[in-house]
C-alpha positions in Angstrom: 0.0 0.0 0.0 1.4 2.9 -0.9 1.1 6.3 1.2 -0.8 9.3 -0.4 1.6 11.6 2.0 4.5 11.6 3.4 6.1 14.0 6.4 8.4 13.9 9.2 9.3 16.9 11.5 11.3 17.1 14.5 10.0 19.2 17.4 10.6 20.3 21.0 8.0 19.0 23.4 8.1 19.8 27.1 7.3 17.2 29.8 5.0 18.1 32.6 5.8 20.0 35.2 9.6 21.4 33.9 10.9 24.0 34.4 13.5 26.4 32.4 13.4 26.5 28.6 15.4 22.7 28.2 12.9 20.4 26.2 13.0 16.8 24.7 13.4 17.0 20.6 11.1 14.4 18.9 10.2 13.6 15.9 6.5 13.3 13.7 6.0 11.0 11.3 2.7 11.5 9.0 1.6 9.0 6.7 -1.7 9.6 4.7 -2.8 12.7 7.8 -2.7 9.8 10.6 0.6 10.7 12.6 2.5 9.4 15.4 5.6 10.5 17.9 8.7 9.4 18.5 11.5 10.6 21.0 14.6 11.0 19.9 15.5 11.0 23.5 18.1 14.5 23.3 17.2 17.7 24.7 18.1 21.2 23.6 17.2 24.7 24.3 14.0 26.4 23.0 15.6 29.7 23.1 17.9 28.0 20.2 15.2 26.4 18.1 14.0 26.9 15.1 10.8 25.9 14.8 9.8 26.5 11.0 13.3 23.8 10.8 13.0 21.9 13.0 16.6 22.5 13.8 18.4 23.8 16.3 20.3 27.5 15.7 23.5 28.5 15.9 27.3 27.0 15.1 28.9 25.9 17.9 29.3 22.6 17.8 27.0 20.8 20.4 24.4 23.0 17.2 26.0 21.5 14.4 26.1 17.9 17.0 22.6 17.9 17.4 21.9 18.6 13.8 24.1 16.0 11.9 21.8 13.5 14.6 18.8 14.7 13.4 19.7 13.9 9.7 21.1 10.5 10.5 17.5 9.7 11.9 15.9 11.1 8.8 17.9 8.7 6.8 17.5 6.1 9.0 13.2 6.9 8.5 13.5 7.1 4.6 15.3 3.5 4.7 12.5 2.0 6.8 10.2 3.6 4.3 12.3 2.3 1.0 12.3 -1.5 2.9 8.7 -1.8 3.2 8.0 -0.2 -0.1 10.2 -3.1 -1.6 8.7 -5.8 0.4 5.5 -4.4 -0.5 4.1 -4.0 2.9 1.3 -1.8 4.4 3.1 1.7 5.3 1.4 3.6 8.2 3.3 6.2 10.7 2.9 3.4 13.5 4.5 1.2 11.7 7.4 3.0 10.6 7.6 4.1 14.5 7.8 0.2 15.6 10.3 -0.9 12.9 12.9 2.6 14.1 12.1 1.1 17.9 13.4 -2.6 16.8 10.0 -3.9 17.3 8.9 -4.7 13.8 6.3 -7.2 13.8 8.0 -8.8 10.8 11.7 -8.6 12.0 13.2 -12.5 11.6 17.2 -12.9 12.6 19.6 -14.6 10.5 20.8 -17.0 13.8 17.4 -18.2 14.7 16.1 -19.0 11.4 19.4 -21.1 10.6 18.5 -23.0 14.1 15.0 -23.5 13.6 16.2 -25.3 10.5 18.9 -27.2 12.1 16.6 -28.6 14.6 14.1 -29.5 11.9 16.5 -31.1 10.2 17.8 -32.8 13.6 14.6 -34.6 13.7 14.8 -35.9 10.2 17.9 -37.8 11.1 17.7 -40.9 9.7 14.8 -39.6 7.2 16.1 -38.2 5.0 19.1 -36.5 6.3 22.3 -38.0 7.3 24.1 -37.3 10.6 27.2 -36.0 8.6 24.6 -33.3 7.2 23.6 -32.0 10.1 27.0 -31.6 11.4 27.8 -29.7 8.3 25.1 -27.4 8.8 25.6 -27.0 12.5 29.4 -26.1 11.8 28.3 -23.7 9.5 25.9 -22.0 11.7 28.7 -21.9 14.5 31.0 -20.1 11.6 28.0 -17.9 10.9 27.6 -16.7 14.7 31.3 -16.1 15.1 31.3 -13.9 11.9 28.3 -12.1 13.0 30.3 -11.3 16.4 33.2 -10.2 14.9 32.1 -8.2 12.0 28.8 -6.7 13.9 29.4 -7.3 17.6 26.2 -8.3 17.7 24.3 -11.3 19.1 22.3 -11.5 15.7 21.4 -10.0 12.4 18.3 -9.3 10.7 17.8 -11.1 8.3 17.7 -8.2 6.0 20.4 -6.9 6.5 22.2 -9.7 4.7 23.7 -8.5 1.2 26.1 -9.1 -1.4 28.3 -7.0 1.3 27.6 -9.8 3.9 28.2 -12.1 2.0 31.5 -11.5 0.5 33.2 -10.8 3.7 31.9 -13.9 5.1 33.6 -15.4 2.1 37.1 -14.0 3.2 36.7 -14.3 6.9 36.2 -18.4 6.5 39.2 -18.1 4.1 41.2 -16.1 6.6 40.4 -15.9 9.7 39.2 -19.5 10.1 42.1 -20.6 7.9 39.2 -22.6 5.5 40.2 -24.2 2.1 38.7 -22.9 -1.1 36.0 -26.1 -0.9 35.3 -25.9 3.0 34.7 -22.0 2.6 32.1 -23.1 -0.7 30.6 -25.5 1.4 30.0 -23.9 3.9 28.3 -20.8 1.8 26.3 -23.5 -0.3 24.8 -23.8 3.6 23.9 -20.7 4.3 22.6 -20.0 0.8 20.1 -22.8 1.2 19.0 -20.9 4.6 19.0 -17.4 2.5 16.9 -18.9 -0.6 14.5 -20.5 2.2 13.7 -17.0 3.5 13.2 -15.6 -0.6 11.0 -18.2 -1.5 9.0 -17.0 2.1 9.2 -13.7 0.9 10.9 -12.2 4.1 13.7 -10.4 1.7 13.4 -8.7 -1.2 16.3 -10.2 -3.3 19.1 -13.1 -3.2 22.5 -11.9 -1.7 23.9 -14.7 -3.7 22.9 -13.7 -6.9 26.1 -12.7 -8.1 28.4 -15.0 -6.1 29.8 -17.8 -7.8 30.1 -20.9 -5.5 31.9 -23.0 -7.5 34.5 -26.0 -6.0 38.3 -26.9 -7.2 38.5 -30.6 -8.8 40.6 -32.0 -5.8 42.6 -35.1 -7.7 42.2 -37.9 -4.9 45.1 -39.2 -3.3 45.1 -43.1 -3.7 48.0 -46.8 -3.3 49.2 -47.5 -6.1 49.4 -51.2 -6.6 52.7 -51.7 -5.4 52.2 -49.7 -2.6 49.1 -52.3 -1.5 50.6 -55.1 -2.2 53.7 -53.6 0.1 50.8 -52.6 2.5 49.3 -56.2 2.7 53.1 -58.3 3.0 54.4 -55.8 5.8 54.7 -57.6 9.6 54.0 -55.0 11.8 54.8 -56.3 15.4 52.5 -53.2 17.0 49.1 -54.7 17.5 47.4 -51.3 17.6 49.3 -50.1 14.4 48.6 -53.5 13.0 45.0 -53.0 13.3 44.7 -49.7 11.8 46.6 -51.5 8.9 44.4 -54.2 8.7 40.9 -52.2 8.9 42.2 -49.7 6.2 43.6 -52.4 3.9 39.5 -54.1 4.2 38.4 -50.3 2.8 40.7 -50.2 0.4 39.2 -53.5 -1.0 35.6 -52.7 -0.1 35.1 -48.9 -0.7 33.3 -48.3 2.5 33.8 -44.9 4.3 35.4 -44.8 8.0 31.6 -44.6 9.4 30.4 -47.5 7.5 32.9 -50.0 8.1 33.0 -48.8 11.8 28.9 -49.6 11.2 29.3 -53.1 9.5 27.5 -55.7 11.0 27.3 -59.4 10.2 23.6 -59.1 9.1 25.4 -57.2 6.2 27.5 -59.9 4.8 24.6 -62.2 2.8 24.6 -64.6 -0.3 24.5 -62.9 -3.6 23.2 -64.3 -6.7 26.2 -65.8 -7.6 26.2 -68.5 -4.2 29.4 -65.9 -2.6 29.5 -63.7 0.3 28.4 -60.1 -0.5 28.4 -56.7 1.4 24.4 -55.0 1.4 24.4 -52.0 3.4 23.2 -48.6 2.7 25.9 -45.3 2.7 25.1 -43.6 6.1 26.6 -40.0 4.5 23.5 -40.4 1.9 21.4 -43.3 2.8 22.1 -44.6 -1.2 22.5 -48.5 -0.7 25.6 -50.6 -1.6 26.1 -53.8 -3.0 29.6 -55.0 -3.5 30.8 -59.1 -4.2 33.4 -59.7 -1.0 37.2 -60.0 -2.3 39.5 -62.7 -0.9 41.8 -59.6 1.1 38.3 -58.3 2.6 37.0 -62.1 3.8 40.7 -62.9 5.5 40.4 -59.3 7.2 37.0 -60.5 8.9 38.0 -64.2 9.1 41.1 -63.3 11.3 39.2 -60.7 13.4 35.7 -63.0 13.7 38.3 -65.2 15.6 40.0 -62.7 17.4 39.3 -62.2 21.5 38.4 -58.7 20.6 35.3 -60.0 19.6 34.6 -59.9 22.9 34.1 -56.3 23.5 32.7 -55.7 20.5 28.8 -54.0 20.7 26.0 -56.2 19.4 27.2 -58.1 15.6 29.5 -55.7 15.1 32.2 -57.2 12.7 35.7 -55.2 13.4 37.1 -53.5 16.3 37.4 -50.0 14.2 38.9 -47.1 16.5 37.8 -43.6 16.6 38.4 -41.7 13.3 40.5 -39.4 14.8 42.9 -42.1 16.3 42.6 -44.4 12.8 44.4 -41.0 10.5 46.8 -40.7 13.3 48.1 -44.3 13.3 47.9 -44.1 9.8 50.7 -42.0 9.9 52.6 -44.5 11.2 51.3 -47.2 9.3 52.7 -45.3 6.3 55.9 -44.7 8.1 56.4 -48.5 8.8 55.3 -49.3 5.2 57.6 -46.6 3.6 55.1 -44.9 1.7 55.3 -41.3 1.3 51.6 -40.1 0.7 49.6 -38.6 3.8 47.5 -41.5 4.4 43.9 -40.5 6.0 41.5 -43.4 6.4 39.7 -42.2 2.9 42.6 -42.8 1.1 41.2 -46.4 1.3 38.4 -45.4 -1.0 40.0 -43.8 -3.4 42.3 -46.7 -3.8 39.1 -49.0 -4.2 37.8 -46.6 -7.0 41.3 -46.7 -8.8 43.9 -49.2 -8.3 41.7 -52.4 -6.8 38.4 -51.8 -9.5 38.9 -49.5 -12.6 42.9 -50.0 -13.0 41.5 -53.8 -13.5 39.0 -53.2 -15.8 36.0 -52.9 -13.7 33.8 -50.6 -15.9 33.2 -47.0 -13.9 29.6 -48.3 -14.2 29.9 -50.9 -11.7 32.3 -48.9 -9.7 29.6 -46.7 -9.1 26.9 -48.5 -7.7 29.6 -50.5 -5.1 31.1 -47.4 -4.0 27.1 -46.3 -3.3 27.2 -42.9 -5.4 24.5 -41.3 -6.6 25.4 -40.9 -9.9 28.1 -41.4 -12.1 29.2 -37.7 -12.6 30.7 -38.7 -8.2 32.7 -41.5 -9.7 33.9 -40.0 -13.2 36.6 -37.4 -11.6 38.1 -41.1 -10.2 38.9 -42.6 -14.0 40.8 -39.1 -15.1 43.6 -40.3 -12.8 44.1 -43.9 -13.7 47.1 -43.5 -15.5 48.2 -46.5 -15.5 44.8 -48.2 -16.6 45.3 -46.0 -19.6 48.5 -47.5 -20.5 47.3 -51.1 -19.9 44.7 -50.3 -22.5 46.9 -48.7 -24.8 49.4 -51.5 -24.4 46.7 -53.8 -25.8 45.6 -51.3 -28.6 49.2 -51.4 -29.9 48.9 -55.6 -29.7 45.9 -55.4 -31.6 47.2 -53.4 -34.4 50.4 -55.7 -34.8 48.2 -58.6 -35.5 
């Protein structure tokens, strides 16, 4: 609704029973005749007012103080008028009072609509969501309160008051004040913008912030054993029986493909017959619920065979299948392990499943197809950016192109 008229005027208005000539300055707001009153809690002299101005009189500088206020709270009114005239919203002189007083009926904040999400999504654990998604998001919302702390030094932030400004300097603060890679800073924007484009599509701004930022990640080439570096992997004694374990779990992901959390998750209701009479993994991803179905290899079976047998069974929760330590412990001792192997790469427990993608499955001719549905992907596009780094593969098939020519 727009307004037929439009004032505002500041005044002096004395209280009841003062004396002298010091009164309160306040200012009127008309909208359409109706008008209301708001202080602007100063006082000044009416000896020094002019009235016609609405100003107050003179130069010396507690004058020219008073003055400069007065037209920082005219700006401030015109920018509560330009805001609801964009969200096209009802424009009345109360109105415009309660939004200058921080009491706009409308007013959301940034933090509490990010957390009223997370907890919705909290509760769809297991529905829809994974754990690792939630985390994500709650990270990100941790990142988001810290930023609006050190940028604002405020509790919260309207949520209107985030912009392409906002935005940007979020952007640099993950990247340098909380040290973030170029992907973990994306990521964790991707989050927020899905909080952002929630409160569009709700109509409670008036445009996206994110319109003109690009959130695009770096192809990451995945770090992965090369076959000689397995096979040197599997035939090393390692005397260390916690170092020995770490070995032995990560060698079972390297010729599985299952994430730390699923083999830490792998219970013996998962090992079944498959159609060909031999023992398969059937589980489902919990990163994206997306189930997986991979034949068990010979190096896999002797992992569980050895540890089915062993006394830690004994302390194991439930059917759980291997004694798998906390994530955090695994990538340390891995560290070692690589040490005591004499490989040079920075093994993290992940490194498993990139060597499952590469050297155990595609480097043997196991179309990317197939790799894709064991390593429980969504689509093939997740798997494809594993085949641009099988080198070797490629000259295994270019061997054989050259044979074929010959003949």
């Amino acid at each position: 609704m727009l307004e037929k008229s439009f004032g505002i005027f500041f005044f002096l208005k004395s209280p009841k029973n003062t004396k002298g000539t010091t009164r309160y300055v306040y200012l009127r707001i008309t909208v359409n005749g109706e008008s209301c009153e708001l202080s602007t809690k100063r006082r000044w002299d009416s000896a020094r007012w002019n009235s016609k101005l609405g100003r107050a009189i003179g130069n010396r500088e507690e004058a020219r103080e008073l003055n400069s206020y007065l037209e920082l709270f005219t700006a401030q009114v015109y920018n509560v008028k330009r805001r609801l005239f964009e969200q096209q919203k009802k424009l009345s002189a109360d109105i415009i009072k309660k939004a200058l007083l921080g009491v706009d009926e409308d007013r959301r904040m940034l933090l509490e609509v990010f957390q009223k999400h997370n907890d919705q999504m909290q509760a769809l654990v297991g529905k829809g969501y994974a754990y690792a998604t939630l985390q994500r998001f709650r990270t990100c919302l941790d990142h988001t309160r810290s930023f609006i702390d050190h940028k604002y030094g405020q509790k919260d932030l309207d949520i209107r008051e985030v912009d392409f400004e906002f935005v940007s300097e979020f952007s640099f603060w993950l990247r340098t004040v909380k040290n973030c890679g170029h992907n973990s800073a994306v990521k964790y924007l991707t989050n927020l913008k899905k909080i952002i484009l929630s409160c569009l599509r709700k109509g409670w701004i008036p445009r996206d912030p994110f319109a003109e930022i690009k959130l695009s990640k770096k192809e990451v080439e995945p770090i992965f054993l090369t076959e000689i570096e397995l096979d040197r992997l599997l035939t090393k004694t390692i005397p260390i029986k916690r170092i020995a374990l770490v070995r032995d779990i990560f060698v079972f992901s390297c010729y599985t493909g299952l994430a730390y959390v699923d083999v830490r998750n792998l219970r013996r209701s998962a090992i079944v017959k498959g159609v060909d009479g031999k023992d398969w993994i059937v589980t489902r991803r919990q990163k994206t619920d997306v189930p997986t179905r991979l034949p068990l290899l010979q190096q896999a079976r002797d992992i569980l065979e050895r540890y089915t047998t062993c006394e830690c069974q004994n302390y194991l929760p439930d059917d759980f299948l291997l004694p798998v330590l906390s994530n955090q412990k695994m990538n340390a001792y891995l560290k070692e392990v690589g040490d005591i192997c004499g490989i040079a790469k920075s093994l993290t427990f992940h490194t498993a499943r990139h060597t499952f993608a590469t050297t155990v499955t595609l480097t043997n001719g196991v179309p990317l197809e197939t790799v894709s549905k064991m390593l429980g992907h969504r689509s093939l596009r997740q798997t494809q950016h594993y085949a641009k780094v099988v080198d070797l593969k490629v000259s295994k098939d270019m061997d054989l192109l050259e044979k074929n020519l010959r003949t």
